[in-house]
Short mmCIF file of the C-alpha atoms (twelve columns), coordinates in Angstrom:
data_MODEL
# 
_entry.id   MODEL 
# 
loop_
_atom_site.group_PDB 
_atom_site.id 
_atom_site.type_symbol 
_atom_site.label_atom_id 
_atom_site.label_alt_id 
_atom_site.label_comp_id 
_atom_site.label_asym_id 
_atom_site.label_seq_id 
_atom_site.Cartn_x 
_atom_site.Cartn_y 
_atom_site.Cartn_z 
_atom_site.pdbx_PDB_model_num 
ATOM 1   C CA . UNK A 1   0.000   0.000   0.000   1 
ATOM 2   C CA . UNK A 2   1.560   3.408   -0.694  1 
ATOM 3   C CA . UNK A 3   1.328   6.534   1.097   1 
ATOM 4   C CA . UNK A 4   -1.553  8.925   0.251   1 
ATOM 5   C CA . UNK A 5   -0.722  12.460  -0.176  1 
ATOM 6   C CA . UNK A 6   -3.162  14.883  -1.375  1 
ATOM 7   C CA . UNK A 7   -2.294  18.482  -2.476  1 
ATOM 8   C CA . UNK A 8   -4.706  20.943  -3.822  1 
ATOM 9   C CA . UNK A 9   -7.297  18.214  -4.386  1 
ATOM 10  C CA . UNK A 10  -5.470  15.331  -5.934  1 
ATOM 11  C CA . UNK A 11  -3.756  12.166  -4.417  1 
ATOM 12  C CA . UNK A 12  -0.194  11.081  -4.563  1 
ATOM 13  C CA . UNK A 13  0.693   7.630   -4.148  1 
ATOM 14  C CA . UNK A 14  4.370   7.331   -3.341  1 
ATOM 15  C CA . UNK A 15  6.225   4.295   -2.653  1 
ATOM 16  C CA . UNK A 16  7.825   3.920   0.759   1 
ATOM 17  C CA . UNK A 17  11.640  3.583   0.435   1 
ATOM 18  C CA . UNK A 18  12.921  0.472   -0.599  1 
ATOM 19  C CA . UNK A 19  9.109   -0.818  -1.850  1 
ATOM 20  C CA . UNK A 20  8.033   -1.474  -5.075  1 
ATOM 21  C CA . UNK A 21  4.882   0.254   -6.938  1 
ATOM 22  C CA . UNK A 22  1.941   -2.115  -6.261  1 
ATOM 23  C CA . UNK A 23  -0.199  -3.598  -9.090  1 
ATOM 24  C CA . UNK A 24  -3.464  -1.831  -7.747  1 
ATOM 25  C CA . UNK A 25  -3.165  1.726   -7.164  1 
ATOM 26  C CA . UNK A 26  -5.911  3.028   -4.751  1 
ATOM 27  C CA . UNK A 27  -6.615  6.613   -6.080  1 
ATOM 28  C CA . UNK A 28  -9.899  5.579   -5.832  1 
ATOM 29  C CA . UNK A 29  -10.377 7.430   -2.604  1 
ATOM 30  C CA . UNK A 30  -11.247 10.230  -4.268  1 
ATOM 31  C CA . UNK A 31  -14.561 8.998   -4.947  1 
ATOM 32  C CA . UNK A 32  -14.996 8.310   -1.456  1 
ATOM 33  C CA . UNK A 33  -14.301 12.187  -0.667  1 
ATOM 34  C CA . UNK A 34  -17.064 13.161  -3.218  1 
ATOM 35  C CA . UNK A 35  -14.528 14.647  -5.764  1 
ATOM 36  C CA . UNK A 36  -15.418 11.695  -8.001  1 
ATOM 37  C CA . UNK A 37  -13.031 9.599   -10.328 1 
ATOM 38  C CA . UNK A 38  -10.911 10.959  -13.255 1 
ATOM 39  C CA . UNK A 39  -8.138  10.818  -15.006 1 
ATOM 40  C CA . UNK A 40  -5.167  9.348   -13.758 1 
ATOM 41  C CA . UNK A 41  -1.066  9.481   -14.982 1 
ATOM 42  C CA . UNK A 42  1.572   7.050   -13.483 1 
ATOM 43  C CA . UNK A 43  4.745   8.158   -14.110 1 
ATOM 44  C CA . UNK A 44  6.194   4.695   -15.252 1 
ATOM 45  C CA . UNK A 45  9.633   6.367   -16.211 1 
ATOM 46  C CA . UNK A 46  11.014  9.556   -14.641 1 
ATOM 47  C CA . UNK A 47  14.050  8.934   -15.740 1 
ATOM 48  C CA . UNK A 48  16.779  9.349   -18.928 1 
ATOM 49  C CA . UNK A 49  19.296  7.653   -21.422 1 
ATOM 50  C CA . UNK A 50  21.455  7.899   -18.099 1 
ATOM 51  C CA . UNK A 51  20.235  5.006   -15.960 1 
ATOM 52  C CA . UNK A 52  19.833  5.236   -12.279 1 
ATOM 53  C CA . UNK A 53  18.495  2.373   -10.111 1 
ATOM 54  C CA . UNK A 54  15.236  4.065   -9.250  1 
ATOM 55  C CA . UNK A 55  14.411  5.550   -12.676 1 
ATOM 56  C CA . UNK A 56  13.000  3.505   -15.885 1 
ATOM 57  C CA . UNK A 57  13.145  5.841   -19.281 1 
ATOM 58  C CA . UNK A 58  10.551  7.966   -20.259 1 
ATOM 59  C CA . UNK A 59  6.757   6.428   -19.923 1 
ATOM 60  C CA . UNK A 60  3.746   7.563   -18.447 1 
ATOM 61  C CA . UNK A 61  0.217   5.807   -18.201 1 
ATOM 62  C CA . UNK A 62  -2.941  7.314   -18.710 1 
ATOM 63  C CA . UNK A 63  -5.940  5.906   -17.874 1 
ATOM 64  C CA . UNK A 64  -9.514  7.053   -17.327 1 
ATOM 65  C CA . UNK A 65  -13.067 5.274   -17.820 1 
ATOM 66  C CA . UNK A 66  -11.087 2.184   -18.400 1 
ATOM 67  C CA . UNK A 67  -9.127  3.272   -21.392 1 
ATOM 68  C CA . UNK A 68  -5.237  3.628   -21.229 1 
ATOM 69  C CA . UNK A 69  -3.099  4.738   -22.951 1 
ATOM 70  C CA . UNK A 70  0.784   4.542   -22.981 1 
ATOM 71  C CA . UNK A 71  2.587   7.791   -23.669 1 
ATOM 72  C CA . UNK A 72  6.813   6.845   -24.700 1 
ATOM 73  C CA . UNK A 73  8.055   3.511   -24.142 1 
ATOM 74  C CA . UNK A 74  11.710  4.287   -23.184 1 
ATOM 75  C CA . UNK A 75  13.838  1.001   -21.199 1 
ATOM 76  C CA . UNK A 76  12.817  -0.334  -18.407 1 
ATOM 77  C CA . UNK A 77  8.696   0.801   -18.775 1 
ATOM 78  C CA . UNK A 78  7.384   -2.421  -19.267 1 
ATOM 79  C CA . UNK A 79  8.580   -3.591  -16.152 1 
ATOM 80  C CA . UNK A 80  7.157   -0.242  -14.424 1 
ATOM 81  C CA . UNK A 81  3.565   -1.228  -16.685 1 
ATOM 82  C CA . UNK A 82  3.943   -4.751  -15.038 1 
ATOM 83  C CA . UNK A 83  3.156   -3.602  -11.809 1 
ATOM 84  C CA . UNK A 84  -0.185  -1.485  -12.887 1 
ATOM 85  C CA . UNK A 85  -3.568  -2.905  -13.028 1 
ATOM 86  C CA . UNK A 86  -3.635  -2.997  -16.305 1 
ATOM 87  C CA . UNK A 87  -0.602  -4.215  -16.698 1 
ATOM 88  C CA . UNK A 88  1.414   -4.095  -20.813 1 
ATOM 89  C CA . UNK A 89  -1.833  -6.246  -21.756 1 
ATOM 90  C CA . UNK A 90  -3.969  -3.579  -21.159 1 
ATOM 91  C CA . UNK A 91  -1.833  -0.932  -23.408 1 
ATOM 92  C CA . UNK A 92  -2.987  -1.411  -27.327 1 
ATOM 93  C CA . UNK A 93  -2.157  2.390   -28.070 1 
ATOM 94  C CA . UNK A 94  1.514   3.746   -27.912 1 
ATOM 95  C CA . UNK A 95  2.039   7.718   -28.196 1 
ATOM 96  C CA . UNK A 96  5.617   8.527   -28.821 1 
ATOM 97  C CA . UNK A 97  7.039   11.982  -28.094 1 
ATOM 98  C CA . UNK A 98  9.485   11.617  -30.705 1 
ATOM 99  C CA . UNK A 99  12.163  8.729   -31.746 1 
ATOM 100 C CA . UNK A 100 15.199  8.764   -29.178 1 
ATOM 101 C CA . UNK A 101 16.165  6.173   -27.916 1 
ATOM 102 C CA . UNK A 102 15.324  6.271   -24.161 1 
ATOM 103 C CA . UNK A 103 11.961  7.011   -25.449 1 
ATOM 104 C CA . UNK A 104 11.487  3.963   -27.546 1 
ATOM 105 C CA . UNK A 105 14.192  1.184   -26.655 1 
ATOM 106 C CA . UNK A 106 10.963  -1.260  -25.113 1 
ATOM 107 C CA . UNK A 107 8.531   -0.434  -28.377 1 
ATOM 108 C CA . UNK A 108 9.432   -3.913  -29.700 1 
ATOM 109 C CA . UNK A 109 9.700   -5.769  -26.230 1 
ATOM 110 C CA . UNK A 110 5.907   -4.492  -26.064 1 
ATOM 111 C CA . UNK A 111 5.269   -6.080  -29.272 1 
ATOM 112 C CA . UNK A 112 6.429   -9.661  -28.132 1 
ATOM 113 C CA . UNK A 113 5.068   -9.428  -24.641 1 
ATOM 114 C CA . UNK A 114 2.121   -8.556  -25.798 1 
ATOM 115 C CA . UNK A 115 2.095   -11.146 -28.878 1 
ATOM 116 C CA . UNK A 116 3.597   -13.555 -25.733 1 
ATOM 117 C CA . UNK A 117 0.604   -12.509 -23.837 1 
ATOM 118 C CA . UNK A 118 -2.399  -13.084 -26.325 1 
ATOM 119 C CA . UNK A 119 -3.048  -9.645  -27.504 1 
ATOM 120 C CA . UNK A 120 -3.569  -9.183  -30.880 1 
ATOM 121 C CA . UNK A 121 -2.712  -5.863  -31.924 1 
ATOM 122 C CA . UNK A 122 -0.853  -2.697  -30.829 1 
ATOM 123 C CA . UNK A 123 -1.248  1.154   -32.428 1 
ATOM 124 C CA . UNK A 124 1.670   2.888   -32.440 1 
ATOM 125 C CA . UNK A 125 0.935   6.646   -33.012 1 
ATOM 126 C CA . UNK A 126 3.740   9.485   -32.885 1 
ATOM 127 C CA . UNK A 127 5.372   12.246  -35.188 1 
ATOM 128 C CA . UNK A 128 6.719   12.519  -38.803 1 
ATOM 129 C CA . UNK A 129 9.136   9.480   -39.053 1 
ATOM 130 C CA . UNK A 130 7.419   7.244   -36.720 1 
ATOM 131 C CA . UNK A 131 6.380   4.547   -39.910 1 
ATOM 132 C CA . UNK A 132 10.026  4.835   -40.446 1 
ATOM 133 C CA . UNK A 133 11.344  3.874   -37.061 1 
ATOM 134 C CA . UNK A 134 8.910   1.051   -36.791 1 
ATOM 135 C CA . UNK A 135 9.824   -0.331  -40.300 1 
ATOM 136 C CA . UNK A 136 13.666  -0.255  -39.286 1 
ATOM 137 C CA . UNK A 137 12.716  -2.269  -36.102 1 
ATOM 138 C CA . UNK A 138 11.317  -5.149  -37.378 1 
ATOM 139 C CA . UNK A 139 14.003  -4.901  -40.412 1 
ATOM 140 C CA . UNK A 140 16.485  -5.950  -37.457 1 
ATOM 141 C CA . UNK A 141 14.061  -8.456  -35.389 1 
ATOM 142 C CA . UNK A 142 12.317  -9.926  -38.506 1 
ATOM 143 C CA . UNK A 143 11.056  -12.614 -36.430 1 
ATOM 144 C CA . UNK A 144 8.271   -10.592 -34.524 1 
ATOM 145 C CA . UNK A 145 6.985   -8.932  -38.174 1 
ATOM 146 C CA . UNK A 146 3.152   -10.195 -38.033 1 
ATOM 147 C CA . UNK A 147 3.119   -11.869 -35.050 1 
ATOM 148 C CA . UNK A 148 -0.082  -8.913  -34.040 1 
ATOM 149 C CA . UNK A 149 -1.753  -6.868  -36.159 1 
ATOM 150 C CA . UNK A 150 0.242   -3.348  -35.765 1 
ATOM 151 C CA . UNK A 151 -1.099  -0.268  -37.065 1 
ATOM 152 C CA . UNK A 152 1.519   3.056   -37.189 1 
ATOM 153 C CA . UNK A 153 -0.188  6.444   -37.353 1 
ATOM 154 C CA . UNK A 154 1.653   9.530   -37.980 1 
ATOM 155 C CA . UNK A 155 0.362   12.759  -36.216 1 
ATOM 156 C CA . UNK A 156 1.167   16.698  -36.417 1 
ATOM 157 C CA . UNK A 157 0.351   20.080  -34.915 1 
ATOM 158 C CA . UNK A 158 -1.915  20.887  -37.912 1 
ATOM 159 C CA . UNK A 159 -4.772  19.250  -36.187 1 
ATOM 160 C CA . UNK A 160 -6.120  17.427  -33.090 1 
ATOM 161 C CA . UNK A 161 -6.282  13.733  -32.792 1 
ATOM 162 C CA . UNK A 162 -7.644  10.625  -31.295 1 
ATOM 163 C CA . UNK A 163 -5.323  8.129   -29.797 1 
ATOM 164 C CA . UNK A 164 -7.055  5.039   -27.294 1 
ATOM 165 C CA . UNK A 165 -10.046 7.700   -26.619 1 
ATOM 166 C CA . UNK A 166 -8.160  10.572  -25.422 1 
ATOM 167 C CA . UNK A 167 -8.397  13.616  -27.403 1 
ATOM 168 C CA . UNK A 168 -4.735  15.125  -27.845 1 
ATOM 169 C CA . UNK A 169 -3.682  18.490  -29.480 1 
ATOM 170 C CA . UNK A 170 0.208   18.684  -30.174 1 
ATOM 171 C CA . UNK A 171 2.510   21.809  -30.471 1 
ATOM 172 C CA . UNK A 172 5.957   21.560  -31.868 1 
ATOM 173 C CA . UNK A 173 8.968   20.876  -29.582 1 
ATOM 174 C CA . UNK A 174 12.419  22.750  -29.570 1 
ATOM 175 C CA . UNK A 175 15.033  19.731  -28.987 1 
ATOM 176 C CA . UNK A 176 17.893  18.155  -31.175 1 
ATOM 177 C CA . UNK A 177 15.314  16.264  -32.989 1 
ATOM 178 C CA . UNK A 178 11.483  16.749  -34.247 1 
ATOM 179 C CA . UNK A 179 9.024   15.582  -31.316 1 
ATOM 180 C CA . UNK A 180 5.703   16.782  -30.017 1 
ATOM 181 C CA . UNK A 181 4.236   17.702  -26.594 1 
ATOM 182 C CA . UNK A 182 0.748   16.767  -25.995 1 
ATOM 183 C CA . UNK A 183 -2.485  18.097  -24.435 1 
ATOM 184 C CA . UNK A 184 -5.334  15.431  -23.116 1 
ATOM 185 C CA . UNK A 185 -8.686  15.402  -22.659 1 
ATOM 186 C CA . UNK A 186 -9.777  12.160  -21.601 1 
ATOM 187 C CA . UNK A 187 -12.830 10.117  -22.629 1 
ATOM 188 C CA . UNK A 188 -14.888 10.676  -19.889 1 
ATOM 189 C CA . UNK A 189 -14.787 14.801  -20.330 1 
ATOM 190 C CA . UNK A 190 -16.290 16.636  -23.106 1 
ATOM 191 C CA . UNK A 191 -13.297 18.809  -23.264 1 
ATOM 192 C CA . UNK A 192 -11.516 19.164  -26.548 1 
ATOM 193 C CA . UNK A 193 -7.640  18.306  -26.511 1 
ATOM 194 C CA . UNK A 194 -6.252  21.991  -26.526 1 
ATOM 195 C CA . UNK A 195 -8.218  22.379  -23.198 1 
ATOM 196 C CA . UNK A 196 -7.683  19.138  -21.833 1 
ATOM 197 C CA . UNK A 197 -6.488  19.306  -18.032 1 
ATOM 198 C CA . UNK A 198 -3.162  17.238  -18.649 1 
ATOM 199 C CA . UNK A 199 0.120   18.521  -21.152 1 
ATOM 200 C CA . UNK A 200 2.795   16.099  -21.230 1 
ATOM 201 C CA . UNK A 201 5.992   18.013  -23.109 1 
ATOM 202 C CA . UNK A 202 8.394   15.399  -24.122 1 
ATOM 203 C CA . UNK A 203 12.314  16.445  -24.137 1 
ATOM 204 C CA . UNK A 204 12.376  19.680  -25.086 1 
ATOM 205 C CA . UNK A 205 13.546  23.213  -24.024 1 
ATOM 206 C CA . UNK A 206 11.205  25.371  -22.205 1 
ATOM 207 C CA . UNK A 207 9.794   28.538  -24.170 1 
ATOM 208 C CA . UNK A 208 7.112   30.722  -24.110 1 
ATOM 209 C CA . UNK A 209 4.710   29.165  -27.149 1 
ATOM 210 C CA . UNK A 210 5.039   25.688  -25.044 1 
ATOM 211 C CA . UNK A 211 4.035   27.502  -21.995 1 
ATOM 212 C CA . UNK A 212 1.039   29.231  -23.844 1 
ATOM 213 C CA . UNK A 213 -0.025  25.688  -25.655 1 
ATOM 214 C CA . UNK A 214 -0.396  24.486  -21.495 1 
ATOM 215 C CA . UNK A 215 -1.809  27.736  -20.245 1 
ATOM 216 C CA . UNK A 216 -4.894  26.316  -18.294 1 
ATOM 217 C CA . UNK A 217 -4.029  22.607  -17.688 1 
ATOM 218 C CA . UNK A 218 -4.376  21.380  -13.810 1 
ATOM 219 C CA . UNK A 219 -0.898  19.738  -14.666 1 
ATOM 220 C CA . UNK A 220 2.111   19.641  -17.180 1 
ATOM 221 C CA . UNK A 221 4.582   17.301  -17.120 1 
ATOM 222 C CA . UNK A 222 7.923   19.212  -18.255 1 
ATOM 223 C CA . UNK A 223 11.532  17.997  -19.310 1 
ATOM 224 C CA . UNK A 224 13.635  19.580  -16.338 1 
ATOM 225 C CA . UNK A 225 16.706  17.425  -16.956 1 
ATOM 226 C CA . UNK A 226 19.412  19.467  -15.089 1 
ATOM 227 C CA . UNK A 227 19.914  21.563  -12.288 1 
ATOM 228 C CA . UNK A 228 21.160  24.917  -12.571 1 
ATOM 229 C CA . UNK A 229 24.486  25.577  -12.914 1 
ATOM 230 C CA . UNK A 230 24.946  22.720  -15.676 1 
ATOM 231 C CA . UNK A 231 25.957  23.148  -19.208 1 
ATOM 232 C CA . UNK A 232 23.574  21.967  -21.377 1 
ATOM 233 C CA . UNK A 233 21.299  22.097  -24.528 1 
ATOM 234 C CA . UNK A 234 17.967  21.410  -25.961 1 
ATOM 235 C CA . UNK A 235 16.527  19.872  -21.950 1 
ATOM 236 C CA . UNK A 236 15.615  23.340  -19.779 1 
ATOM 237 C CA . UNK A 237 17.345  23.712  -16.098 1 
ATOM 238 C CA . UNK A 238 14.953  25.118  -13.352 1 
ATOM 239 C CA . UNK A 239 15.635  28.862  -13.865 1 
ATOM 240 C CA . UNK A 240 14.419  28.260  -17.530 1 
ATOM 241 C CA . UNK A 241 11.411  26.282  -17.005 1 
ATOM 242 C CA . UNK A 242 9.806   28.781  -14.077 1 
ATOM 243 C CA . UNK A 243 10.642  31.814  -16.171 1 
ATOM 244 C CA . UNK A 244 9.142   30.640  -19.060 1 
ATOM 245 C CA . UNK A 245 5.870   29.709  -17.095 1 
ATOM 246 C CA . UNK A 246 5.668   32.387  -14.979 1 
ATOM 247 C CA . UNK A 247 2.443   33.784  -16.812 1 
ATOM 248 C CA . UNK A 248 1.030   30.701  -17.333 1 
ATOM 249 C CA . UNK A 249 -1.948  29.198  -15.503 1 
ATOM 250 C CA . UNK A 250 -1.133  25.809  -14.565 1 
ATOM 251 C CA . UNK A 251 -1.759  24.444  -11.445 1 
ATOM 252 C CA . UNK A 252 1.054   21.907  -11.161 1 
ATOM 253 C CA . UNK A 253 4.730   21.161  -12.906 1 
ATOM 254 C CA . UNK A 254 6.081   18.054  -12.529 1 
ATOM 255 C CA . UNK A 255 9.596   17.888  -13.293 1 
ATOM 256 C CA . UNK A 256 10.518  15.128  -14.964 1 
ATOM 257 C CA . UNK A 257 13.001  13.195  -17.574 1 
ATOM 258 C CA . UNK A 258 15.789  13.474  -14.534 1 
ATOM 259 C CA . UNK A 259 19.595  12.525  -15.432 1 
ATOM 260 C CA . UNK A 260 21.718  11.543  -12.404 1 
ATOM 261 C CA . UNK A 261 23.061  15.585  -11.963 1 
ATOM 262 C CA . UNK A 262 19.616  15.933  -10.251 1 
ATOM 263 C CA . UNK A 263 20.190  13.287  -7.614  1 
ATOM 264 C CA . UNK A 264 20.076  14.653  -4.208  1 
ATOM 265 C CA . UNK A 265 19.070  18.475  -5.548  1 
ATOM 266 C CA . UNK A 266 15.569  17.582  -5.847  1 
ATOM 267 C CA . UNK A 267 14.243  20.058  -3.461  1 
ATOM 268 C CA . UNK A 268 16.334  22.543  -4.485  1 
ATOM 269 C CA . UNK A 269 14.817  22.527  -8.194  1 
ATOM 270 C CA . UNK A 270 11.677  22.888  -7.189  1 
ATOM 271 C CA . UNK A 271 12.291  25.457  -5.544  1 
ATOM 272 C CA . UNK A 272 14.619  27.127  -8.453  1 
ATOM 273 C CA . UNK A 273 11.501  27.078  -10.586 1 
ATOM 274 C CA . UNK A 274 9.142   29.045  -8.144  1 
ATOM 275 C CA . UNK A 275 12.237  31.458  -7.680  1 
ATOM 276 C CA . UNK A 276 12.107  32.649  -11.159 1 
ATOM 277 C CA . UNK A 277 8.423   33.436  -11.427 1 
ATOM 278 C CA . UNK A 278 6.220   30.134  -11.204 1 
ATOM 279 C CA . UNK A 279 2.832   30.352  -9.273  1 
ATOM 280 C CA . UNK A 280 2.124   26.997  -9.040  1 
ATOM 281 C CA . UNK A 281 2.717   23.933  -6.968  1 
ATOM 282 C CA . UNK A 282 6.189   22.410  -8.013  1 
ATOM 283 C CA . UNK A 283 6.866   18.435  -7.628  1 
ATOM 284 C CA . UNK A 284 9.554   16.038  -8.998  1 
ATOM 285 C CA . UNK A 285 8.314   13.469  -10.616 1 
ATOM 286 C CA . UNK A 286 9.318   9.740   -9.443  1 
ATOM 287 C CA . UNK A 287 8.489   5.885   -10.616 1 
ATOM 288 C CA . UNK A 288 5.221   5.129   -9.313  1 
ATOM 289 C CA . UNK A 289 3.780   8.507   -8.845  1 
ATOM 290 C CA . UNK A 290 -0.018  8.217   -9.446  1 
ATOM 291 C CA . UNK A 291 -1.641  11.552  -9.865  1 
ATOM 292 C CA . UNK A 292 -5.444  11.662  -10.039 1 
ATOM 293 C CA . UNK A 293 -6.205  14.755  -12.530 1 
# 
């Protein structure tokens, strides 16, 4: 059982030290306070292509009115998926960010578990070049080609989309290669994508037309990569990220996509990104995190 934390009307569930996420998360409480049952995210992977022990890649799980759907599939996210409820059976619909490699190094191991498993068919959906990556994959592992029936969409900024129910808008990302961040509105709401209450941004440095494309979400998930002070490129520090949000009306950032510079300065990003002009509630993201949004 994990710890229940609630801040400004939503529930954390965060492992105890040393224990793994449990199959069942019990978010369902807030239905029991009245507040009624919506969408959740579990951050599956917090992490990036510089493994630490307690960070998979980047994945995160949406689910809401029994849909899910699986947003990056970076190493070491099916065994983070495992442990849901719904487990990698339950995931026919993969979103991809963009192609990197810690954001797609377990798309084929999904494949075969899933072919392993009994399913019979997986969407993969993602930017300009995604029919491309997929092709090249099963050029190398030939063996899995038709084993389910796959389906590869390709998906733009031009216009909003459907992927596993969700209704997503996209917006361009500034990193060393093309990728989009995303804006949900799940099934259950009536809420088109561009007003959706979740924006996951991919790897990407933080600007001012990423900040306006999240303006009114409850929560953004945001590349924050590095702590200030470090040299680096195309991922934002903390200083960058709160100044480019400072006008923008989100409710929550949740740092995430974490190399090991950030270990043991946790705190001290969070609070680096209210310091330069962010009004809302800062968190860093972990494995297991479950936030009801």
């Amino acid at each position: 059982m994990y710890p229940r934390l609630r801040l400004s009307g939503w529930f954390f569930l965060v492992p105890a030290v040393g224990e793994r996420p449990a199959r069942s998360p019990t978010v369902g409480h807030l239905g029991v306070c009245g507040l009624g049952r919506g969408m959740e995210l579990t951050v599956l992977g917090s992490g990036s292509a510089m493994p630490v022990p307690d960070r998979a890649q980047a994945g995160y799980l949406l689910t809401d009115d029994g849909r899910t759907l699986l947003v990056d599939c970076g190493e070491g996210v099916l065994h983070r998926l495992a442990e849901t409820d719904p487990g990698y059976e339950g995931v026919s619909t993969v979103l991809l960010t963009h192609h990197h490699l810690d954001h797609v190094a377990a798309l084929l191991p999904l494949v075969k578990a899933r072919w392993l498993a009994g399913a019979d068919h997986l969407e993969v959906v993602g930017p300009t070049g995604t029919k491309a990556l997929v092709d090249g994959l099963f050029d190398v592992h030939g063996y899995l080609d038709g084993r389910i029936d796959l389906s590869v969409r390709e998906v733009s900024a031009s216009r909003s989309f459907s992927a596993a129910g969700f209704d997503v808008a996209a917006r361009e990302t500034r990193h060393s290669m093309e990728g989009l961040a995303y804006r949900f509105s799940p099934p259950s709401a009536d809420v088109p994508g561009e007003s959706g209450p979740l924006a996951i941004s991919g790897d990407t440095e933080a600007f001012a037309g990423l900040a306006s494309f999240a303006d009114g979400s409850e929560l953004v998930v945001h590349d924050c990569s590095f702590p200030d002070g470090t040299d680096v490129s195309n991922h934002p520090n903390p200083t960058e990220l709160g100044r480019a949000f400072a006008d923008a009306d989100v409710g929550r950032l949740l740092l995430s996509h974490l190399y090991p510079h950030t270990g043991g300065r946790e705190r001290e990003m969070a609070r680096g990104v209210r310091d330069a002009g962010f009004s809302g509630e800062v968190e860093v993201a972990r494995d297991g995190l479950v936030v009801e949004v």
